[in-house]
C-alpha positions in Angstrom: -11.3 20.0 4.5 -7.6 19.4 4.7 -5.8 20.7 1.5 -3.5 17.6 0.0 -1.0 17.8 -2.7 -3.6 16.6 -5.4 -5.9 19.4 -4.1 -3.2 22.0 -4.5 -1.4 21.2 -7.9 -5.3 20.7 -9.7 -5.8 24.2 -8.2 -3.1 25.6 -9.3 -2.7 24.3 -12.9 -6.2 25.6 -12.7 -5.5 28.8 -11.5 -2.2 28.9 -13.9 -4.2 28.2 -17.4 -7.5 30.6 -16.6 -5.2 33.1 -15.9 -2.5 32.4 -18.9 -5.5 32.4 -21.2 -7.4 35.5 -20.1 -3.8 37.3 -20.1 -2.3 35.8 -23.1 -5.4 36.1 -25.4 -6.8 32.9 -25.8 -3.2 31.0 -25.3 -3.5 27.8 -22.2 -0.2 27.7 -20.6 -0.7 24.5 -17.6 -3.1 22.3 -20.1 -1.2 22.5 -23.9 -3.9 20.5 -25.4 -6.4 23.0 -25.2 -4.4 24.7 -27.6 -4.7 22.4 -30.1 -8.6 23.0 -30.0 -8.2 26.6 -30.1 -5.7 26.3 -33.0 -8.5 24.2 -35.1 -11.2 27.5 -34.3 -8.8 29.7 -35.1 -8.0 28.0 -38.5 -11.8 27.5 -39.3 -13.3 30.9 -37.8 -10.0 32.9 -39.4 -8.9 34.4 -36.1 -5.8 35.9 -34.9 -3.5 33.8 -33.0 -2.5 30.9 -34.8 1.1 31.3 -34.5 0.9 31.7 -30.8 -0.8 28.4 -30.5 1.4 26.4 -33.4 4.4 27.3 -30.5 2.9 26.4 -27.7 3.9 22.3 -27.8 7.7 23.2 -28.6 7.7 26.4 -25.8 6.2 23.8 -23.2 8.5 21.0 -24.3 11.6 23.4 -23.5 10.5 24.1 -20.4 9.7 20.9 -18.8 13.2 19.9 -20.5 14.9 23.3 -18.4 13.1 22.6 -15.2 14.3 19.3 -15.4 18.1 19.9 -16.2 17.6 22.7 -13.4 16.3 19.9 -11.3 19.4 17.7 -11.9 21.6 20.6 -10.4 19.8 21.2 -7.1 22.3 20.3 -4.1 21.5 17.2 -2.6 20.6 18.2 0.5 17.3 20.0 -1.2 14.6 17.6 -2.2 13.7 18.0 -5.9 9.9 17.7 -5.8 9.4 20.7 -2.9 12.1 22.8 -4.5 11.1 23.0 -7.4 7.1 23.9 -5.9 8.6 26.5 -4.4 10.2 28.0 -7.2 7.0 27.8 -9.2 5.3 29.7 -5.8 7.9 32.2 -6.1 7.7 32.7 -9.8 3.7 33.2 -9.9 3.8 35.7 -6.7 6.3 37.8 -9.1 4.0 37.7 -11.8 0.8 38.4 -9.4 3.0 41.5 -8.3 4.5 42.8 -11.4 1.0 43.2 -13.0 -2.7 42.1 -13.6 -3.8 43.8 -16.7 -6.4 42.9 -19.7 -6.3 44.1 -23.2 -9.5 44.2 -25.2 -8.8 44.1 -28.7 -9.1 47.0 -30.8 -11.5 45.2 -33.5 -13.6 43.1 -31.1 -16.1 43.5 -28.6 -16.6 45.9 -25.5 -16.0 43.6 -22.4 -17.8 43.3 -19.1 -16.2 43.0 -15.8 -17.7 41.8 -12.6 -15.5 42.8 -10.0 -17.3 40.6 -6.9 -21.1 39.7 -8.7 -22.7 43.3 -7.6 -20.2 45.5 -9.2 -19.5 45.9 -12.9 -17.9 48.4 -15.4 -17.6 48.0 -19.3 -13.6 47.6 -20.8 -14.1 49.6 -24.5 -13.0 47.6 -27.7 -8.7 48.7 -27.5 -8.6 49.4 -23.6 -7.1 47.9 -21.0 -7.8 47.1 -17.4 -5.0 47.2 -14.8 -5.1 46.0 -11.9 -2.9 47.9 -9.1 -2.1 48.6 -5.7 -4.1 51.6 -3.9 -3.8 53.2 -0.7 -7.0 51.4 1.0 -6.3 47.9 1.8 -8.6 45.6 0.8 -10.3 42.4 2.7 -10.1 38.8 0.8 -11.3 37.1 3.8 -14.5 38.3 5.8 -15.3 36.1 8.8 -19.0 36.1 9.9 -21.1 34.0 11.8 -24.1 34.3 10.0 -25.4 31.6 7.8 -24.2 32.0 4.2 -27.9 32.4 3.1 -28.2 35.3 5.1 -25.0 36.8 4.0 -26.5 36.3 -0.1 -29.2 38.0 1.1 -27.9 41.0 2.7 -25.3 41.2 0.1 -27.8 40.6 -3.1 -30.6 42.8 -1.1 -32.6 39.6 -2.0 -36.5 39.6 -1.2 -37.2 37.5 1.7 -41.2 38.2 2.2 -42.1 34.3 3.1 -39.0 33.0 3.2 -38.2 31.7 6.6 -41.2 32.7 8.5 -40.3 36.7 7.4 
């Protein structure tokens, strides 16, 4: 599949509101609409957060007006459009470094989190799950020849009496 530029900026404003909204509590940061839906279940279910969401249209409007005045004082030389993808690159890599933490709020629920589909552990009501760097590096890219069904299956320890002639 070759990646084009329509691939890349639907993944990332993807990527960019799922992760604003599980950090920021319910808040969409790429798609400011959704805000607007949240802000109506807020107001009718009585739920924190309504402020937050009553900001969001004037926040985003100041910053696409920023990135464009920003934009207006790149050199000519640098080409507005890549420049300014590259800055956004660079700014989510900081925030991917800095930190990757969740907050579960005090008065609600305990939270489950699946860490690959096999692996979970329960967040209490008021903790908080941070994600950091360890000593052990980790692998986000295993290659293997097998077929992907027989990956699931040694992964899942699936039953496979039948399946396949086994």
């Amino acid at each position: 599949m070759k990646l084009t530029l329509p691939t890349v900026l639907s993944f990332n404003g993807g990527y960019v509101d799922t992760a604003g909204y599980l950090a920021l509590q319910g808040l969409f940061t790429a798609h400011v609409t959704g805000n607007f839906v949240t802000l109506g279940a807020a107001l009718v279910f009585g739920t924190s957060g309504v402020v937050a969401k009553l900001l969001a249209l004037p926040v985003f409007c100041m910053v696409i007006i920023v990135t464009r005045l920003v934009s207006f004082k790149l050199p000519p030389r640098w080409p507005v459009f890549e420049t300014m993808l590259t800055l956004q690159l660079f700014l989510l890599l900081v925030a991917a470094v800095l930190a990757i933490a969740i907050e579960v709020e005090a008065g609600g629920h305990d939270a489950m989190v699946f860490c690959d589909g096999r692996r979970e552990m329960v967040v209490p009501a008021g903790g908080r799950l941070e994600v950091t760097r360890c000593g052990t590096s980790l692998k986000w890219v295993r290659l293997d020849s097998a077929p992907f069904t027989d990956r699931l299956v040694r992964k899942f320890r699936l039953p496979v009496t039948g399946w396949r002639g086994q």
